[in-house]
SETIFI-755017 format. One line per 10 residues: number of its first residue (from 0); their letters; for each residue x, y, z of C-alpha. Coordinates in pm, 1 decimal, always signed. Each point is the difference from the previous one (the first is absolute). Layout:
residues N
NUM) A) X Y Z  ...
//
This chain:
residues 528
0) XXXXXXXXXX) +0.0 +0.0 +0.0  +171.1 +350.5 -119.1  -68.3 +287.0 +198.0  +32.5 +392.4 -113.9  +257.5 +100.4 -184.9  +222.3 +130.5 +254.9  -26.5 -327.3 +199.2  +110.6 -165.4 -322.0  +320.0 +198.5 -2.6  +54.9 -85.5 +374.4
10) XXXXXXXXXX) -14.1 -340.3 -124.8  +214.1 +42.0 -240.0  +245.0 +108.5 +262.9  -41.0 -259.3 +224.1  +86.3 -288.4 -231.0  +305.0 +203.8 -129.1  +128.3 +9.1 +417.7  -136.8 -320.9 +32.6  +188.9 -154.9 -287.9  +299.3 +165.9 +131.0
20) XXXXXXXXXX) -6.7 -117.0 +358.6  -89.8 -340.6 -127.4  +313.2 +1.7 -250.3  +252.1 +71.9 +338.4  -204.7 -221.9 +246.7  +139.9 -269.2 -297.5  +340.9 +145.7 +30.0  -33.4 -32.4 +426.9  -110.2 -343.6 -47.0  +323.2 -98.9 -174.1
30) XXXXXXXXXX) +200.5 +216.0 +267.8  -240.8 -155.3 +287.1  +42.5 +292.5 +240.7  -305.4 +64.7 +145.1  -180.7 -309.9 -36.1  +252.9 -278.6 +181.2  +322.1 +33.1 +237.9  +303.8 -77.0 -72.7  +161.7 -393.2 +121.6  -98.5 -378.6 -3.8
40) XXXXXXXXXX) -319.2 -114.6 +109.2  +39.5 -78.9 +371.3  -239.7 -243.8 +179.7  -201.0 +170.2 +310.7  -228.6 -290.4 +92.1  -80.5 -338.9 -39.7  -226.1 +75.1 -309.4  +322.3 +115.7 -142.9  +196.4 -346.4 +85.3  -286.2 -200.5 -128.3
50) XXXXXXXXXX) -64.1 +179.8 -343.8  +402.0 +56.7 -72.9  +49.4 -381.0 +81.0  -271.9 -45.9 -357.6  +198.7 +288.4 -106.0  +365.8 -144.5 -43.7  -120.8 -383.1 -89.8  -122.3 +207.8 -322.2  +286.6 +230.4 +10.3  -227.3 +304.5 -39.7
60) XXXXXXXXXX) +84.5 +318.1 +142.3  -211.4 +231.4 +198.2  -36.5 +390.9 -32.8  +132.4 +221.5 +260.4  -193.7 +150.9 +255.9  -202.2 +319.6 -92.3  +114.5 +335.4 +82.6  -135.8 +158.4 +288.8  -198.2 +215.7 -209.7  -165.1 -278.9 -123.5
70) XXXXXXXXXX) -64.2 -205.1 +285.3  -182.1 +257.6 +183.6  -234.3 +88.6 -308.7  -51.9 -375.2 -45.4  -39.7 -98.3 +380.7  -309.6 +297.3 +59.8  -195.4 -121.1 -315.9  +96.7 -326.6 +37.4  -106.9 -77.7 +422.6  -251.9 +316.2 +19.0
80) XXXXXXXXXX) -103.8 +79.4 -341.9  +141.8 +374.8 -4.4  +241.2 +252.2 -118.0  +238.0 +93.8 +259.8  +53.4 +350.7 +117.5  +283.9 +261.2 -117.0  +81.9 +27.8 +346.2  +11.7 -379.0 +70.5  +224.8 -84.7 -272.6  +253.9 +312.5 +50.6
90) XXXXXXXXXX) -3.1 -157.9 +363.6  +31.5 -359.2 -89.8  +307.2 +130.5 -298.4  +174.3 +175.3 +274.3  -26.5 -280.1 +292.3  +368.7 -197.8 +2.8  -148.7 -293.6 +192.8  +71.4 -378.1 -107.2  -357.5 -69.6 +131.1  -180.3 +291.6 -132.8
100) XXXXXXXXXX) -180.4 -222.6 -256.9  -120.3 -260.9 +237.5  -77.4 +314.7 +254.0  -220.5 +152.2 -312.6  -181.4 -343.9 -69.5  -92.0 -77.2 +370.1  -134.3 +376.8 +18.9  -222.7 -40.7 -336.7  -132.1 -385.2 +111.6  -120.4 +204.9 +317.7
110) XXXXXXXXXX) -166.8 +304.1 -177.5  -406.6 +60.2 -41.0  +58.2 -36.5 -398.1  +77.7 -349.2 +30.6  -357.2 -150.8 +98.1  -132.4 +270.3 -288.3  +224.9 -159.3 -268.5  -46.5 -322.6 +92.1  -336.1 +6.7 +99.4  -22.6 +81.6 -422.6
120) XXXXXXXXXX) +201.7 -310.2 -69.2  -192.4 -211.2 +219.9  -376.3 +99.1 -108.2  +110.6 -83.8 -366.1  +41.4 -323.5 +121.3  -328.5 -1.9 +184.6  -213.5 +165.3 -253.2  -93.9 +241.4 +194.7  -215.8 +172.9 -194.1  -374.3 +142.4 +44.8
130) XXXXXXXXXX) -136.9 -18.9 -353.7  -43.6 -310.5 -264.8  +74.3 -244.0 +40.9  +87.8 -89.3 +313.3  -289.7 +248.8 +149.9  +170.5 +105.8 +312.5  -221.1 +292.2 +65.1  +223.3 +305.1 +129.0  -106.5 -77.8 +394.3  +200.9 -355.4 -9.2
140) XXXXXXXXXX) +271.7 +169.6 -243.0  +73.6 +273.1 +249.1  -53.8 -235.0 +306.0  +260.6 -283.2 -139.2  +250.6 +274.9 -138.1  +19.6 +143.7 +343.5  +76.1 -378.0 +194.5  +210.8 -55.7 -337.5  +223.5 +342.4 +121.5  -21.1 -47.2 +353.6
150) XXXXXXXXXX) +128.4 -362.3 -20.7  +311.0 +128.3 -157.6  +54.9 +306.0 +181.4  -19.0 -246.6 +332.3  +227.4 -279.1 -217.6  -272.3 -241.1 +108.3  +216.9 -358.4 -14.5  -83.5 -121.7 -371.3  -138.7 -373.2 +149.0  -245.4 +232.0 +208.5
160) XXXXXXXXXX) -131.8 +195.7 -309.7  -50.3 -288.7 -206.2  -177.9 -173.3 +247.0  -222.8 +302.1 +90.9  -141.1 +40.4 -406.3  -18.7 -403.2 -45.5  -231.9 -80.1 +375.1  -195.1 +317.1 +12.0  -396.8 +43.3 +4.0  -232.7 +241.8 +3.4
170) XXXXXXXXXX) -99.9 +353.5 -168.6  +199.1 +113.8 -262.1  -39.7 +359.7 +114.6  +41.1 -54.6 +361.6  +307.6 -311.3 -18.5  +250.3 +141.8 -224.0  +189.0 -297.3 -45.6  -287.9 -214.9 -185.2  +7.8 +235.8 -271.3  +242.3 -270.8 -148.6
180) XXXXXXXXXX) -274.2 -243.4 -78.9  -190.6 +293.9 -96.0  +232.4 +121.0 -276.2  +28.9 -310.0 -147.0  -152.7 -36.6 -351.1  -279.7 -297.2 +60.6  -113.8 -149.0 +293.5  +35.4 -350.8 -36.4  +273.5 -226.4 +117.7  +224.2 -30.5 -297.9
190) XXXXXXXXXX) +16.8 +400.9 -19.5  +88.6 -11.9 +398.9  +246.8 -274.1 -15.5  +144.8 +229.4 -340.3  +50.0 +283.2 +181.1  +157.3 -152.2 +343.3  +263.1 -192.0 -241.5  +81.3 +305.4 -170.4  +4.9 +265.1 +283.9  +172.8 -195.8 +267.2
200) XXXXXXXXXX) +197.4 -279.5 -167.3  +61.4 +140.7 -319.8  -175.4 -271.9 -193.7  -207.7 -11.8 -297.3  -216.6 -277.3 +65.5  -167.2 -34.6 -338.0  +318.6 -131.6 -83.4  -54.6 -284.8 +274.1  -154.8 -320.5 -113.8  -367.0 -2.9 +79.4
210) XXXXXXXXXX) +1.9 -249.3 +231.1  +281.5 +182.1 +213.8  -215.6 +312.1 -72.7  -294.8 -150.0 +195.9  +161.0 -89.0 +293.8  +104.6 +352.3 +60.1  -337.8 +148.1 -36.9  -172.0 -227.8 +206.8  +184.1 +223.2 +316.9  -250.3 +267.3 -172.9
220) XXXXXXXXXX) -300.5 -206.2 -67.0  -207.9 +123.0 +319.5  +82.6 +427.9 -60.6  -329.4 +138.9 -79.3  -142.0 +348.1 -24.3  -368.6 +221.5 +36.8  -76.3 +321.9 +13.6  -123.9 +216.6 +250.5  -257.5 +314.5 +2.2  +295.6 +250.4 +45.4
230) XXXXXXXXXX) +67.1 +131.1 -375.9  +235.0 -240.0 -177.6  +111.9 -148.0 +313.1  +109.0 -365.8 -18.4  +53.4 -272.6 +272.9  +283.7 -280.6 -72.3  -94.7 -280.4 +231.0  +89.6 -360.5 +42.5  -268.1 -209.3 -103.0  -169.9 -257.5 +274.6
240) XXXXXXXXXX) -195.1 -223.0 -169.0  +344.5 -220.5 -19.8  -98.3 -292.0 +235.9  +250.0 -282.2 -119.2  +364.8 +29.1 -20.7  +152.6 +189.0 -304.5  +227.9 -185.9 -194.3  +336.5 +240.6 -108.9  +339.4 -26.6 -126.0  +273.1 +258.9 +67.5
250) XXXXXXXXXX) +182.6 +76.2 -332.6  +297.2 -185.2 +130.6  -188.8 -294.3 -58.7  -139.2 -138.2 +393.9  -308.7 -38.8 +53.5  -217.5 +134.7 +278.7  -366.0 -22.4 +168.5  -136.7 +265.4 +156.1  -237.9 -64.4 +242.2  -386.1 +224.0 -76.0
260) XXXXXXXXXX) +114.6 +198.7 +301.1  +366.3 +121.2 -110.7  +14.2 +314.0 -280.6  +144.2 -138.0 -301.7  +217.7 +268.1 -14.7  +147.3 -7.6 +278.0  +106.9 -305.8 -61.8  +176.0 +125.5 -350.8  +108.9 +325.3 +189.3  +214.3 -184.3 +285.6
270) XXXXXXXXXX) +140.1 -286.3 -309.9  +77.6 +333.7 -219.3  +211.4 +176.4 +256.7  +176.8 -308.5 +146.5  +349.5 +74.9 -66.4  +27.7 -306.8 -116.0  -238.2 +121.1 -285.6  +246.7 +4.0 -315.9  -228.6 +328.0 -159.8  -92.3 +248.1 +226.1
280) XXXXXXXXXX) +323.3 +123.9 +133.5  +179.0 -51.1 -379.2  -344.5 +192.1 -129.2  +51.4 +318.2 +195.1  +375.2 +48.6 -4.9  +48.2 -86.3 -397.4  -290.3 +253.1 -41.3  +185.3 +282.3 +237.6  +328.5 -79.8 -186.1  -207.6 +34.3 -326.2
290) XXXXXXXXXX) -139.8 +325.3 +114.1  +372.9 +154.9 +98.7  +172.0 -180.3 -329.2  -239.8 +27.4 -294.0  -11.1 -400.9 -8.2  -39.5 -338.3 +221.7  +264.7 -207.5 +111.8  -249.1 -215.9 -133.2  -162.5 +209.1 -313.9  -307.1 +57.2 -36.5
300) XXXXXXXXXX) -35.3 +14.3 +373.9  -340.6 -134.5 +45.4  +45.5 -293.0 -272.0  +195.0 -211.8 +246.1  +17.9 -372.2 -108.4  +225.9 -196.3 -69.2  +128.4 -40.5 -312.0  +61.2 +409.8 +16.6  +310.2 +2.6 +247.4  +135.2 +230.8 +193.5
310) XXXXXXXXXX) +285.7 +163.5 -154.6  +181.1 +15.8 +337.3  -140.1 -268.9 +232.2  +217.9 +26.2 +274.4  -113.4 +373.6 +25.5  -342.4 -51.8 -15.5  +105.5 -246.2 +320.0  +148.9 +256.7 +161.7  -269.5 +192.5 -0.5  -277.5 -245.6 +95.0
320) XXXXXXXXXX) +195.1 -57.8 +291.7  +77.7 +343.0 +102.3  -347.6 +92.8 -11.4  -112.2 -309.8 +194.3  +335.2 +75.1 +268.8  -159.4 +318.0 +35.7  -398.0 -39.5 +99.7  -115.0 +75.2 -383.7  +124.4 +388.8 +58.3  -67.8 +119.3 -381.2
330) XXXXXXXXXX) +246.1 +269.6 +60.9  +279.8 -235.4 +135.9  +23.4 -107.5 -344.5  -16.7 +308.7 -166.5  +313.8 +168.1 +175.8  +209.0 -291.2 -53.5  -75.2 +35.3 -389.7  +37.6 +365.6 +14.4  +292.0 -11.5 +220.3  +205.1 -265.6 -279.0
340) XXXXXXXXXX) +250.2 +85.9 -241.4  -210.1 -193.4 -285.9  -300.9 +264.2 +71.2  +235.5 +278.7 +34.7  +193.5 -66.9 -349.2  +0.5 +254.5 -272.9  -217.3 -56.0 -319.5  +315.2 -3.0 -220.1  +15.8 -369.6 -116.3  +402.5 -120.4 +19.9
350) XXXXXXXXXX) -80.9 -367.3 -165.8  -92.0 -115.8 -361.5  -136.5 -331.7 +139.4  -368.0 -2.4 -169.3  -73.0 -101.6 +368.5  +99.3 +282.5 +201.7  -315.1 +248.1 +48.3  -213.8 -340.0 +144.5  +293.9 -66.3 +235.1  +13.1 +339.8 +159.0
360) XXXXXXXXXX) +318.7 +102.2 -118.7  -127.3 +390.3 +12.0  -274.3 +182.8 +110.2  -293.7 -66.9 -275.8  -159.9 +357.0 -153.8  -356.1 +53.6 -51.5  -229.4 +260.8 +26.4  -192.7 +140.0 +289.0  -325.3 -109.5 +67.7  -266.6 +245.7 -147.4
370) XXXXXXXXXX) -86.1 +87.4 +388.2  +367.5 +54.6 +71.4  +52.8 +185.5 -315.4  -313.3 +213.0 +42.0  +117.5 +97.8 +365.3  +299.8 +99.8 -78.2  -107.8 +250.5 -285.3  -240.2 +112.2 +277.2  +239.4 +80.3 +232.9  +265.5 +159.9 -270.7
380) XXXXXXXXXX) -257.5 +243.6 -135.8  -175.4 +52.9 +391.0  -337.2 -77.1 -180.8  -279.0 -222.4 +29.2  -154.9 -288.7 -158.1  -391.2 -90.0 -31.0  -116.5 -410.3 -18.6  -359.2 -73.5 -38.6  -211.4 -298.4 -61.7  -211.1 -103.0 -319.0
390) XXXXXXXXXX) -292.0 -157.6 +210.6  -86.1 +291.0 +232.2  -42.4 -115.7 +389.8  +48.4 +147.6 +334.8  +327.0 +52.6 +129.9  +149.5 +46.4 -330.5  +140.3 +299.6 +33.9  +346.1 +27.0 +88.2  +158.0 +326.5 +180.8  +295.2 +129.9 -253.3
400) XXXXXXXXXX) +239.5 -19.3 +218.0  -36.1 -326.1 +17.2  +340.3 -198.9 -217.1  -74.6 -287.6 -231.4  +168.5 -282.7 +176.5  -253.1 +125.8 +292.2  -294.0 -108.8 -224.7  -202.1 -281.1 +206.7  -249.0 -83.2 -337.1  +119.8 -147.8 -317.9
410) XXXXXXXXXX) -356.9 +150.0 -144.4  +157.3 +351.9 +93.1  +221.9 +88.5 -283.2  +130.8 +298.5 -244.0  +77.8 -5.4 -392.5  +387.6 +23.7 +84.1  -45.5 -310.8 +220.4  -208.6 -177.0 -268.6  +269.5 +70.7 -234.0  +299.3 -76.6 +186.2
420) XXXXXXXXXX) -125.3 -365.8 +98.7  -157.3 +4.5 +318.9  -180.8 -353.5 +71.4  -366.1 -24.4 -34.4  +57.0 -241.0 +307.7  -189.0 -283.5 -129.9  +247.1 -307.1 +7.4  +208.6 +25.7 +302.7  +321.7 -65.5 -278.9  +299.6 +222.8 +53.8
430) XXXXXXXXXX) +14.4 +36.9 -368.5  -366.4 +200.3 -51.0  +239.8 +286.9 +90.4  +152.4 +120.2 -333.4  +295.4 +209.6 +45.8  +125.1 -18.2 -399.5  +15.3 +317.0 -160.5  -234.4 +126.3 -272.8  +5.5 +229.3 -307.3  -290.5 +191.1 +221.9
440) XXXXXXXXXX) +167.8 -9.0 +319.5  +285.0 +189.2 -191.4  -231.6 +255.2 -191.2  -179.0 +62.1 +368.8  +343.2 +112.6 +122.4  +110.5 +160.5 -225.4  -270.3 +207.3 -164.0  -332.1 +38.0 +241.8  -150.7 +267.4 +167.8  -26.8 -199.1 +267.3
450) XXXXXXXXXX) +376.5 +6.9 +80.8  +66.8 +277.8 -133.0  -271.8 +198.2 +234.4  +184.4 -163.7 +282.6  +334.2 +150.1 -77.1  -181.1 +298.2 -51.7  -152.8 +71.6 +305.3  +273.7 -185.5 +231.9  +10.1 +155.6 +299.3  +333.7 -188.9 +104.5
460) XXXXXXXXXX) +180.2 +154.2 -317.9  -125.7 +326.9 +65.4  +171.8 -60.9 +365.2  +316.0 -136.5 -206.6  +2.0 +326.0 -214.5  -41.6 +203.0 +256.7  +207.6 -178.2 +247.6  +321.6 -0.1 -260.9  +6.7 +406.8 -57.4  +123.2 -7.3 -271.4
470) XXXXXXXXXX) +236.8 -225.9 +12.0  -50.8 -260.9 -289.1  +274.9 -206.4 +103.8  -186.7 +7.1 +343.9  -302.8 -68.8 -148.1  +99.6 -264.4 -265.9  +121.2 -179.3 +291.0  -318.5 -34.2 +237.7  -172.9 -86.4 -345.9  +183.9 -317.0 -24.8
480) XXXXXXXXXX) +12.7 -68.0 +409.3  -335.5 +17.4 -15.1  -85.2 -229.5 -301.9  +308.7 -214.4 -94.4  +56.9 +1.7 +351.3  +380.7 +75.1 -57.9  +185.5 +286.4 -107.8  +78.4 +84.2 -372.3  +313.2 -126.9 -133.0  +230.7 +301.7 -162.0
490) XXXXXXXXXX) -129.7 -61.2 -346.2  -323.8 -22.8 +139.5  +7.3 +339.6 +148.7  +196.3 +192.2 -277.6  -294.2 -110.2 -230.7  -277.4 +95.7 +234.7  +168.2 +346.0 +39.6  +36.3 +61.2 -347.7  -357.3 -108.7 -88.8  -77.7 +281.4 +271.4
500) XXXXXXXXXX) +170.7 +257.0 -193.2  -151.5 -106.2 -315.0  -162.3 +377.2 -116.2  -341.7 +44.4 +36.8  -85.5 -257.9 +264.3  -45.4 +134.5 +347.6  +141.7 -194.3 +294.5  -344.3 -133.1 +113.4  -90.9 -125.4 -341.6  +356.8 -154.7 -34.4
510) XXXXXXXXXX) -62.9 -184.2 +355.8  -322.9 -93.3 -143.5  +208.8 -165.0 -325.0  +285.6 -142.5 +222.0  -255.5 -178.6 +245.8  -193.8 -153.4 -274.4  +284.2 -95.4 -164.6  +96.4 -199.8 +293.8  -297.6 -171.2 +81.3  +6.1 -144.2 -343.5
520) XXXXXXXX) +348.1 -155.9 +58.9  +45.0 -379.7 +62.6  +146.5 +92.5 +342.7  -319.2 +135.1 +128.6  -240.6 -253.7 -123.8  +190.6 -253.6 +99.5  +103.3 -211.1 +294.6  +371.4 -14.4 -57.2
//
């Protein structure tokens, strides 16, 4: 979509800065200053050990570790979904400690963003969503979202939250937790038993033999449901017209009978988190590990089965084991991932082996998340953004301050989420989010009045402007602090400064040009 002519001309300026700043970020990457420090890759944990041990039988060699400009960008989006602060990164640049990145990581795994980022990852997975066609209704969405939150801001122990969602009963507006037979699509066993397998061991049971199938969904045979006279209000009950035992078979392959007095699933719940179980622990730490490093150990990371090995079992182990060692703590597993020198590598690929990227032998790229992304041109430009549903009910409207990755209802959306691959949160699979890039995605950036009113009427550049007095150096500088997250390299800056002297451009309109520029580059749209 072109706009007026003199917005065509800015255009036209932007891809000529853009075009140059791309052509020296290629010239960086062969010098590799600001994207990875200098020295061998040094082991800092036993995820290291494990993964180098693969490593050297293949004689593959891994990247270095990331610069500290780098790490910091990529440890905010990647543990609380945001762009760090100017302030926090000059801070974190001029701190000389050895631990200062393990100091940073413990602070972010304890900050209020991490239940809001997660809480998005987690009601993907759960379909949590108000609207067709899992039918939700915005009471249970909001209600489920909040235990959802408050489970991880408490860390509840990952056995404990399991077993909460799998044995609960009652309302769906008024028992958060039983949303999760709720937002399953289909009532019946086989959907049940689908979305169990899938959610909490990683499984895609249509794959399963249908005799295996069945004695998996027997554990779900006696879940019924019935409405009540409060307005879409449902009740998830266990059925008692059972009155002989219940035949079952634990996907492991022993059989059970459950007595007509004993929950069915409660009986699955306490066989699923045994740690004996050989899914439930692997489930949740190849998905976290997934989540940090673009892919699974084992990949996809709920298609576990086994003729689709993990590419590093004795990681994978590890991990089971840690998690187990340590009462199911989620976060337990996430610093010792974040805290490694295989998460902390640079993105700069050092082997040829056509096997490298799926061992971890550098940190994967890929582009934010449409919330992420959306945020973080939010809080660049200091404006807001509006969401909205198609199917208008109450409690629908969301407060603009509100951030994307804050959104409770997949039904809730925007045309730059819709277009940047949010999941409609129908499956439960982690690959309904699409993160590849598109011709429109591109356009959207780089030629809509929708980003270009945001540079427009940023208050944080006008700050930046204002803030710099003049000073373009100054000013070129907070620029990049505050959207590379780093400062400009000398090439970087002589360019910037010259564009700013370019004759007829004032120096708002050129800030204008440089930031849009920059949030077109690779570095900011990607994880890197």
């Amino acid at each position: 979509m072109l706009r007026r002519n003199s917005s065509i001309i800015i255009l036209l300026q932007v891809f000529a800065i853009c075009a140059t700043l791309c052509a020296q970020n290629l010239m960086n990457d062969a010098r590799f200053e600001q994207f990875e420090n200098s020295g061998e890759f040094v082991a800092n944990n036993h995820i290291d050990t494990l993964v180098m041990k693969t490593l050297r039988s293949r004689e593959i060699e891994p990247a270095s570790l990331c610069s500290d400009e780098v790490f910091i960008r990529r440890v905010y989006l990647d543990v609380i979904g945001t762009l760090p602060e100017p302030k926090e990164v000059r801070e974190f640049l001029q701190d000389r400690s050895d631990r200062k990145r393990a100091a940073l990581i413990h602070e972010l795994l304890r900050q209020d963003e991490f239940a809001d980022y997660w809480s998005l990852k987690w009601c993907d997975l759960l379909r949590v969503k108000a609207e067709f066609p899992v039918n939700l209704w915005p009471n249970a969405v909001q209600a489920y979202h909040r235990w959802i939150h408050d489970c991880l801001w408490d860390n509840m122990p990952y056995d404990k939250f399991a077993r909460e969602m799998l044995t609960s009963s009652g309302s769906n507006f008024r028992v958060p937790q039983v949303n999760f037979y709720r937002a399953i699509h289909g009532q019946e066993p086989s959907a049940i038993a689908g979305a169990v397998a899938l959610t909490f061991m990683g499984v895609r049971l249509e794959n399963w033999p249908q005799t295996r199938r069945s004695g998996m969904e027997a554990f779900f045979s006696r879940v019924a449901y019935k409405l009540t006279a409060e307005w879409k209000e449902e009740i998830v009950y266990l059925d008692p017209v059972q009155t002989e035992p219940l035949e079952a078979v634990f996907p492991d392959g022993v059989k059970v009978q459950i007595p007509p007095e004993r929950d069915p699933r409660e009986v699955f719940a306490d066989w699923l988190i045994s740690p004996e179980n050989p899914w439930f622990a692997r489930n949740i730490v190849n998905r976290i590990w997934a989540w940090l490093l673009g892919r699974g150990i084992i990949h996809e990371p709920d298609d576990i089965r086994h003729d689709n090995p993990a590419v590093h079992p004795e990681l994978l182990a590890y991990l089971e084991s840690q998690l187990i060692k340590n009462d199911y703590n989620l976060k337990h597993i996430y610093s010792l991932i974040l805290n490694s020198s295989i998460y902390q590598q640079s993105s700069i690929l050092r082997s040829e082996n056509p096997e490298a990227e799926t061992l971890f032998v550098c940190y994967p790229v890929r582009r934010l998340e449409a919330e992420v992304l959306i945020d973080a041109l939010c809080w660049i430009s200091g404006t807001k953004e509006s969401y909205s549903s198609p199917i208008p009910e109450p409690f629908t409207f969301i407060p603009e301050e509100n951030r994307s990755i804050e959104l409770a209802d997949g039904s809730i959306t925007s045309q730059f989420l819709e277009m940047f691959g949010r999941p409609a949160r129908d499956t439960g699979l982690e690959s309904e989010r699409n993160n590849q890039p598109t011709d429109a995605q591109r356009l959207h950036l780089l030629n809509s009045s929708h980003v270009q009113d945001k540079i427009e009427r940023s208050t944080r550049l006008n700050g930046l402007v204002k803030a710099a007095k003049g000073n373009r150096q100054t000013l070129v500088n907070m620029i990049y602090l505050n959207i590379l997250s780093r400062y400009p390299t000398k090439a970087e800056l002589a360019t910037a400064q010259q564009y700013f002297q370019t004759k007829g451009i004032n120096l708002r309109q050129a800030t204008n040009d440089l930031v849009w520029a920059l949030i077109n580059t690779k570095e900011f749209l990607y994880r890197h």
